[in-house]
C-alpha positions as CSV (number, residue, x, y, z in Angstrom):
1,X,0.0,0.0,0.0
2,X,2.5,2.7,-1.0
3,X,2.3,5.6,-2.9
4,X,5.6,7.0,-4.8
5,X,6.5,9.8,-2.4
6,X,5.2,11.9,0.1
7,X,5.5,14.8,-2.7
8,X,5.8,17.6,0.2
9,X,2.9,16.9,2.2
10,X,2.9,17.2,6.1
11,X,4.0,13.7,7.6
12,X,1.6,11.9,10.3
13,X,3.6,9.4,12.4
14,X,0.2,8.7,14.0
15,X,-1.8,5.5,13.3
16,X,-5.4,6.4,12.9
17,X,-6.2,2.3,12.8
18,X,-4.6,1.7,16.4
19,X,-7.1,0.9,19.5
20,X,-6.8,4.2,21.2
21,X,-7.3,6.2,17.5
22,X,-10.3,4.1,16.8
23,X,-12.1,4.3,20.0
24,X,-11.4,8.5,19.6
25,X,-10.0,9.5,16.4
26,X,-11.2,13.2,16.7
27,X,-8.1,14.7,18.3
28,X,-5.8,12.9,15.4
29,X,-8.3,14.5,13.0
30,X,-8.0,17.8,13.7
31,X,-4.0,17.4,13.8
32,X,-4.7,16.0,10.3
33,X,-7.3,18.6,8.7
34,X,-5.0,21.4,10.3
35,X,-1.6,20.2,8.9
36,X,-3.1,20.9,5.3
37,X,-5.6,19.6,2.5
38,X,-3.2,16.7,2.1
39,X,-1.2,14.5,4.5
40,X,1.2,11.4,4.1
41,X,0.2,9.0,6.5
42,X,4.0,7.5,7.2
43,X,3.2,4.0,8.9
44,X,0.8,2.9,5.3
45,X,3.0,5.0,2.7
46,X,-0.5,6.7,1.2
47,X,-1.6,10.2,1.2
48,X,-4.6,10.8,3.3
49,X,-7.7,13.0,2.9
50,X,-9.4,14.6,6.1
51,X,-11.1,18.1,5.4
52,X,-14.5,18.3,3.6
53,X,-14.3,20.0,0.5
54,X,-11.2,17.9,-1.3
55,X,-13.0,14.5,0.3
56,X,-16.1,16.0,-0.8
57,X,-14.5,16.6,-4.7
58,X,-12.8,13.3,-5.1
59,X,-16.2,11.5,-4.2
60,X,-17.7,13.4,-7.1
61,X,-15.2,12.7,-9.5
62,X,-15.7,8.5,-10.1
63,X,-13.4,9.2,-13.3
64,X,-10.3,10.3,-11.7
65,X,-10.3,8.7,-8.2
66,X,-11.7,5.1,-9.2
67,X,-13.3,2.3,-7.6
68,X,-12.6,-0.3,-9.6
69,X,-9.0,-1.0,-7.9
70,X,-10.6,-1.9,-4.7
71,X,-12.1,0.7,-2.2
72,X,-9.4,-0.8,0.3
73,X,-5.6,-0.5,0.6
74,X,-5.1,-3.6,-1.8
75,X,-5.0,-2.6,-5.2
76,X,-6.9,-5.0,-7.4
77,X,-5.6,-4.0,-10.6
78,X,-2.5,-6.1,-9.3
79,X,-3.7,-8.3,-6.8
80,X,-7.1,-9.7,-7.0
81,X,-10.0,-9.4,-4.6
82,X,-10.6,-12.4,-2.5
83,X,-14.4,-12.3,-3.9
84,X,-16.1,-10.8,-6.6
85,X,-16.5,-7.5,-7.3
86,X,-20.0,-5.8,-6.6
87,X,-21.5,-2.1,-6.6
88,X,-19.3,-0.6,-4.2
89,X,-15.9,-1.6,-6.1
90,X,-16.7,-1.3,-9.7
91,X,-16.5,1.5,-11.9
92,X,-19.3,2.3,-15.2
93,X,-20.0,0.6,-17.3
94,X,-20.0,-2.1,-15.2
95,X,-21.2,0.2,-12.3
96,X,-24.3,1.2,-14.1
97,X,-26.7,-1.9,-14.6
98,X,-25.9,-2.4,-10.9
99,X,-26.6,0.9,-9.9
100,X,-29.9,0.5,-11.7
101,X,-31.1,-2.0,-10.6
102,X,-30.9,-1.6,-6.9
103,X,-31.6,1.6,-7.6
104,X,-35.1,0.4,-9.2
105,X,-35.9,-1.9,-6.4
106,X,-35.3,1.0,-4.0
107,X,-37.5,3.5,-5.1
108,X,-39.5,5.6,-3.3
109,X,-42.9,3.9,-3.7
110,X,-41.0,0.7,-2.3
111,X,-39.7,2.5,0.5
112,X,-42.5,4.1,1.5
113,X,-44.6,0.9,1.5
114,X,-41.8,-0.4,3.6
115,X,-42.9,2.6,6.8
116,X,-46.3,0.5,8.1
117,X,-44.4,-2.9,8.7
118,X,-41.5,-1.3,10.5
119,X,-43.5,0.8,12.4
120,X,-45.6,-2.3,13.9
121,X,-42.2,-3.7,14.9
122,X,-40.9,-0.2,16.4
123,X,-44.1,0.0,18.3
124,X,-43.9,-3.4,20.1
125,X,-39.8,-3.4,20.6
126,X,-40.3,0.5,22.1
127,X,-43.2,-0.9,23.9
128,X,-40.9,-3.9,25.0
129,X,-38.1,-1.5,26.5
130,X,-40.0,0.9,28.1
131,X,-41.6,-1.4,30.3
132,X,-37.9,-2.9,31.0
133,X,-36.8,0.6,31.8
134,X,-33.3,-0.8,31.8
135,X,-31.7,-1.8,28.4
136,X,-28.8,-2.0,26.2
137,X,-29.4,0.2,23.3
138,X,-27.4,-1.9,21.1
139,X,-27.8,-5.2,21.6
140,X,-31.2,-5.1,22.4
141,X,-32.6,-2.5,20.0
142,X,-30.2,-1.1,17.5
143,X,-29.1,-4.7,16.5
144,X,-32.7,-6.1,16.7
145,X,-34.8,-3.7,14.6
146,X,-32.5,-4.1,11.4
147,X,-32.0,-7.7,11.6
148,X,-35.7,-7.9,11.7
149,X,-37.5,-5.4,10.0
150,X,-35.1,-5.3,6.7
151,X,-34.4,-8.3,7.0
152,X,-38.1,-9.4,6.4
153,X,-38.2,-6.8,3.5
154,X,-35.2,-8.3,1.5
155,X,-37.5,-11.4,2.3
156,X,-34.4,-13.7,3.6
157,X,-35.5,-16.6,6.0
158,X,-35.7,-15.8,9.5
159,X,-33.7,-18.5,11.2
160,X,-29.9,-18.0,11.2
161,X,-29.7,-14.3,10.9
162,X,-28.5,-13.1,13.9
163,X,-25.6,-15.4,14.1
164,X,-24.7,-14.6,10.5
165,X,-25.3,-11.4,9.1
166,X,-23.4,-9.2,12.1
167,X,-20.5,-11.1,11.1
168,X,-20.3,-11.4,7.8
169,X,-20.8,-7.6,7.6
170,X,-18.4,-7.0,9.7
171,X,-15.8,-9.1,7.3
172,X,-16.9,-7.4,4.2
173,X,-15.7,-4.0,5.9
174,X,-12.9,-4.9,7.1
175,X,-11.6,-4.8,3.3
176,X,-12.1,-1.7,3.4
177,X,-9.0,-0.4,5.8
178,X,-5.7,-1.9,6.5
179,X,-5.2,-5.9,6.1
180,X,-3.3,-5.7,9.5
181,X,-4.5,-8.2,12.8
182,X,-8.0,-6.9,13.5
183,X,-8.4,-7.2,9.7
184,X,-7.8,-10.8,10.3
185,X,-9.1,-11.6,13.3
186,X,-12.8,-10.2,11.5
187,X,-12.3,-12.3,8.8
188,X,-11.7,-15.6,11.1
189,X,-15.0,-14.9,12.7
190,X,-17.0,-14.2,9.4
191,X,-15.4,-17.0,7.4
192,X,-18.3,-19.0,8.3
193,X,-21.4,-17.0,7.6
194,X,-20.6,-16.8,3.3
195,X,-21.8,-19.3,2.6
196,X,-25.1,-19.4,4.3
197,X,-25.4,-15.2,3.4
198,X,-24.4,-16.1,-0.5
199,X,-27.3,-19.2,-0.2
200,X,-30.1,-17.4,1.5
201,X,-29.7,-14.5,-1.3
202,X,-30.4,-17.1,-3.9
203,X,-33.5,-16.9,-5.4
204,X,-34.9,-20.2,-4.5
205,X,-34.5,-18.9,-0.6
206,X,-36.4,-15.7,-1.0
207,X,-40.1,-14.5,-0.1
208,X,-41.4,-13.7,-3.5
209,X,-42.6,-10.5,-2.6
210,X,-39.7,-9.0,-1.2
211,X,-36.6,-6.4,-2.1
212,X,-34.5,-9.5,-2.7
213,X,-37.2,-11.3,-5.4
214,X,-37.1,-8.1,-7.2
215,X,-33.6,-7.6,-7.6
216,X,-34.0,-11.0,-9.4
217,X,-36.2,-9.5,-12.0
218,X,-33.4,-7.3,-13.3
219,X,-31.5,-10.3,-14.1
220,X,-34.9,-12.1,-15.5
221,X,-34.7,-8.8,-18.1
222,X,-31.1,-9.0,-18.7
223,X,-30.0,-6.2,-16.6
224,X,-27.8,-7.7,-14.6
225,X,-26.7,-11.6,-14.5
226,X,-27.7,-14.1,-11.9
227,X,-24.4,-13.9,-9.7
228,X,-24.7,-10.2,-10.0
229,X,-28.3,-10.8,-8.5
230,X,-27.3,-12.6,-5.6
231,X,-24.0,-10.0,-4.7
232,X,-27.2,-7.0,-5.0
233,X,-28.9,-9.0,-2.4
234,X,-26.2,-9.3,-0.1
235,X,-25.3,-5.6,-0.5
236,X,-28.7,-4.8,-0.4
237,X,-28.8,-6.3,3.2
238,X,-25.8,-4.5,3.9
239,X,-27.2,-1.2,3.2
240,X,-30.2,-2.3,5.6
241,X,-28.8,-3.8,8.4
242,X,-24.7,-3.8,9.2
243,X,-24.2,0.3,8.9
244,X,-27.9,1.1,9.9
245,X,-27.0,-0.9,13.1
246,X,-24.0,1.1,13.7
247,X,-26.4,4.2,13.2
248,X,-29.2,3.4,15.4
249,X,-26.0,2.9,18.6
250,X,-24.6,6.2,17.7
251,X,-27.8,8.3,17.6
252,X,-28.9,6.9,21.4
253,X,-25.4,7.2,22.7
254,X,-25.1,10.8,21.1
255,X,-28.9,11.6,22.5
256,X,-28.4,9.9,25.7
257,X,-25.0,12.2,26.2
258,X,-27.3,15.2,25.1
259,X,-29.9,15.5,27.6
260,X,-31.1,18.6,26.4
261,X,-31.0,17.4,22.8
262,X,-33.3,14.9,24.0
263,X,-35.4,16.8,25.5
264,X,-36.2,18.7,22.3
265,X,-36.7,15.8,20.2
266,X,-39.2,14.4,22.7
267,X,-41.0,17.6,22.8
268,X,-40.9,17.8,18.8
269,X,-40.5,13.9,17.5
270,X,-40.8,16.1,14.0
271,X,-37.1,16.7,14.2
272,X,-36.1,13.0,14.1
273,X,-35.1,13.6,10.5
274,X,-32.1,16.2,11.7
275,X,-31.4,13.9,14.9
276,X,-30.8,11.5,12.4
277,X,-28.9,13.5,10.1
278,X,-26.9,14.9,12.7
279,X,-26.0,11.3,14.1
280,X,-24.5,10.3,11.0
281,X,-22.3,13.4,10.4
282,X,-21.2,13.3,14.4
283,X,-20.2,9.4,14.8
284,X,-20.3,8.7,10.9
285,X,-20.8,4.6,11.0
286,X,-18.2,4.6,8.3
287,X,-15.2,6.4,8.7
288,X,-12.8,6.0,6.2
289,X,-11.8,3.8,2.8
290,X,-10.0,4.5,-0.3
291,X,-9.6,5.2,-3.9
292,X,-7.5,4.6,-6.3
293,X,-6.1,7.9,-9.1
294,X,-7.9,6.7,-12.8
295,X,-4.9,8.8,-14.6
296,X,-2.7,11.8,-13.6
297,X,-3.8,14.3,-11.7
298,X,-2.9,17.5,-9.8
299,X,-5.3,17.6,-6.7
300,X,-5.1,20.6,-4.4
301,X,-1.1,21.3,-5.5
302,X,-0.5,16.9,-5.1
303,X,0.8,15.4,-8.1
304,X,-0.5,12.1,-7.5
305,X,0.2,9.2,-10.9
306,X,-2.3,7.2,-12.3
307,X,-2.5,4.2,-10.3
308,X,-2.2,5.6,-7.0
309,X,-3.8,4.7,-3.6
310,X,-5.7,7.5,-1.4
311,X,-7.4,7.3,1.7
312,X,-10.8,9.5,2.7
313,X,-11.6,10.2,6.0
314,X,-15.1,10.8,6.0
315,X,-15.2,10.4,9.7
316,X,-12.8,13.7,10.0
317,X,-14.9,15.3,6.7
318,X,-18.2,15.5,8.9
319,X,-16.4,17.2,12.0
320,X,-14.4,19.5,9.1
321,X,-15.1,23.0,10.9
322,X,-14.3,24.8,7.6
323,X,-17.3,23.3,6.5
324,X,-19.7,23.2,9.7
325,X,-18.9,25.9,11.9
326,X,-16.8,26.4,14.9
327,X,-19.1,23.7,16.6
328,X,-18.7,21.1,14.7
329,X,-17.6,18.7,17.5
330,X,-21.3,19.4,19.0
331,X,-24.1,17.4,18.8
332,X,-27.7,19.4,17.9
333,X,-30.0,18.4,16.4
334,X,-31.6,21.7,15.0
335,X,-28.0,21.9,12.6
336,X,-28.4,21.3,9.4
337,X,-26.6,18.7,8.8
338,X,-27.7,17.8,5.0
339,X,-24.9,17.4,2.7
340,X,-23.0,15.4,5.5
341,X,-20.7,12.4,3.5
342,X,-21.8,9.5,5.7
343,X,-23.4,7.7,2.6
344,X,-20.3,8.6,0.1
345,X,-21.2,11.1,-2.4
346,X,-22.3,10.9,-6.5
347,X,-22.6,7.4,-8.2
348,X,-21.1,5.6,-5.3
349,X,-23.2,7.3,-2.5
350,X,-25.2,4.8,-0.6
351,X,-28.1,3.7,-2.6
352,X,-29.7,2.1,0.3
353,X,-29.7,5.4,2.3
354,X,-33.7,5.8,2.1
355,X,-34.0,2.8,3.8
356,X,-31.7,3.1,6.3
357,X,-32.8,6.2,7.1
358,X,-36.4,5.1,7.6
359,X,-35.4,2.4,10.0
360,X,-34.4,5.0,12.0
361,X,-36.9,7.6,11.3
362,X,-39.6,5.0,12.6
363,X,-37.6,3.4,15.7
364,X,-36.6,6.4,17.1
365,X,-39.7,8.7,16.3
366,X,-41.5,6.4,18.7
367,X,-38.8,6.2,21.4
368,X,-39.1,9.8,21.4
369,X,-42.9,9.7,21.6
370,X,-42.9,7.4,24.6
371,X,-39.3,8.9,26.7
372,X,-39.6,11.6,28.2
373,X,-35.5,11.0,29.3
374,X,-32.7,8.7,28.4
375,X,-29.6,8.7,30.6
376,X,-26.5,6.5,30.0
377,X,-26.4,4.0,33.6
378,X,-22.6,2.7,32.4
379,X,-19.9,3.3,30.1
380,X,-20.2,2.7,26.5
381,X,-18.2,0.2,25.1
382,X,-16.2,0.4,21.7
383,X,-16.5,-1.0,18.7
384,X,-13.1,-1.1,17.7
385,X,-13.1,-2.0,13.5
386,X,-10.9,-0.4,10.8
387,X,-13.7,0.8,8.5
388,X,-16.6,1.1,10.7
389,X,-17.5,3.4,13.8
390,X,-20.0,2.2,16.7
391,X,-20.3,0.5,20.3
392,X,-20.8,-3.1,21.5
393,X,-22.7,-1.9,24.3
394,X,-24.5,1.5,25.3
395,X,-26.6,0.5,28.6
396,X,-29.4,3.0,29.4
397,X,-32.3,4.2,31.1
398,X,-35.3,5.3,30.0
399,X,-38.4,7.5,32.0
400,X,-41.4,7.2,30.1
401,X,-43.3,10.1,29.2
């Protein structure tokens, strides 16, 4: 994973990928976004990207900083992928029936006749937790609603998902930072759960009136072809459960730490939307991953060859105070936080975003409704993960209204 030379940019000695950098990687950040547009990141020999705007303008530009070499350190035009590539490491033309297809399946009449059955689940699981009082909001809400709700929408079978799709998930992202121990130790764990994720996104194993089945019927047309199909499904379950899990954690540990954002979103469950919004740009679920330059370029006074390997930090992008104020390392809810690069931006943004954001529109619109205060009873614990920020555990309370 090297580029040529540092080519005059500020050396970081730091590792952002380290346990104590992952569990709080805003101080690094800012040491990163203040040393200039451009840094060299001297333990991984790649230049890194941390302020808004240039992450911002490489996201947009698909044609000079490419995909199709692997959205991870390993460069694929040399050394393989250990899977086939999908949607989120492909470039057009092979990008586009992909794109269009999931893209078709997740339209807005689809997601909007997803609200009524994931509101009957948020109504009973809220219902469920209030009455406990006590809860962890992670592994008894924000990993239950996905695995259920979306779950039942992609139409996958019920039994084995919990014990598979965390995991594999997990694997999948870990491609998308350094192949170092943690990268390994992921992969160990999620080894097992291919094979039941790749078979339970066949066609033969889906509910015929789900996401999944109509994914199918791009390749029925000729849209896509049948693997293709069953790699959509599997990042179609991606988009809906792994980072949405994430999200949900982050949001109640962000409100939770808040008390007064709380307290306006449970006297105006209207402004779930920008609680939302502003969770994603204040904990952003993913935090980094690369690209790879598509020919020569000259990017903010870099000369960078075709070829080359760059690292975004999206994770530093969204607390960018050039871009959101002097308080960008506050969480409220009344900031607009549209335009935030959570979901990746232009072809490759998140095409699953509608859906991940009305999982948890619904879930915590009716947590608001029914709390009338959260508090944190115990220390959150990290999710430590190259690619992906969040918490194993977030242990609350909750007063009813």
């Amino acid at each position: 994973m090297t580029a040529p030379s540092r080519a005059g940019a500020p050396v970081i000695a730091d590792d952002p990928y380290d346990d104590a950098n992952l569990a709080d990687p805003y101080p690094l950040f800012e040491r990163m976004r203040d040393a200039g547009p451009v840094v060299w990141l001297e333990r991984y020999g790649v230049h890194a990207f941390t302020r808004f705007d240039p992450c911002r303008e490489i996201l947009l530009d698909h044609e000079t900083f490419i995909s199709g070499a692997g959205v991870g350190p390993r460069n694929f035009h040399h050394q393989p992928s250990w899977r086939p590539q999908g949607i989120l490491d492909s470039d057009p033309p092979v990008h586009t029936p992909l794109r269009t297809a999931m893209a078709g399946v997740i339209s807005p009449r689809n997601v909007r006749g997803l609200r009524a059955q994931f509101q009957v689940f948020a109504e009973q699981l809220v219902d469920e937790l209030v009455q406990q009082r006590e809860f962890d909001a992670v592994t008894e809400m924000a990993e239950l609603f996905p695995i259920e709700v979306f779950g039942n929408a992609v139409g996958i079978p019920r039994e084995g998902r919990e014990a598979n799709l965390l995991a594999h998930g997990a694997m999948n992202f870990s491609q998308f930072g350094p192949e170092d121990a943690r990268y390994e130790e992921f992969f160990a764990e999620g080894e097992s759960t291919i094979d039941w994720v790749m078979d339970n996104c066949a066609r033969e194993n889906l509910t015929p009136d789900g996401l999944g089945a109509q994914i199918w019927q791009y390749a029925d047309d000729g849209t896509i072809t049948p693997d293709e199909a069953t790699r959509l499904v599997r990042a179609l379950l991606s988009a809906g459960v792994d980072t949405t899990v994430f999200a949900i954690g982050n949001a109640i540990r962000c409100l939770a730490s808040n008390p007064d954002q709380w307290d306006a979103l449970h006297q105006q469950p209207r402004l779930t939307k920008f609680a939302v919004d502003e969770a994603l740009r204040f904990d952003s679920p993913f935090q980094s991953f690369f690209r790879t330059t598509g020919r020569d370029v000259d990017f903010h006074g870099l000369v960078l060859p075709e070829d080359t390997k760059i690292v975004l930090f999206v994770g530093a992008a969204n607390r960018d105070p050039r871009r959101w104020g002097d308080d960008a390392d506050d969480y409220r809810i009344t900031r607009d936080a549209g335009g935030h690069l959570a979901f990746g931006m232009g072809i490759h943004q998140c095409v699953g975003q509608p859906i991940s954001r009305l999982e948890m529109d619904v879930l915590l619109t009716e947590l608001a409704k029914r709390v009338a205060r959260i508090e944190l009873i115990g220390e959150p614990a990290h999710y430590l993960h190259n690619t992906l920020r969040g918490w194993t555990s977030v242990p609350v309370r909750v007063h009813p209204a």
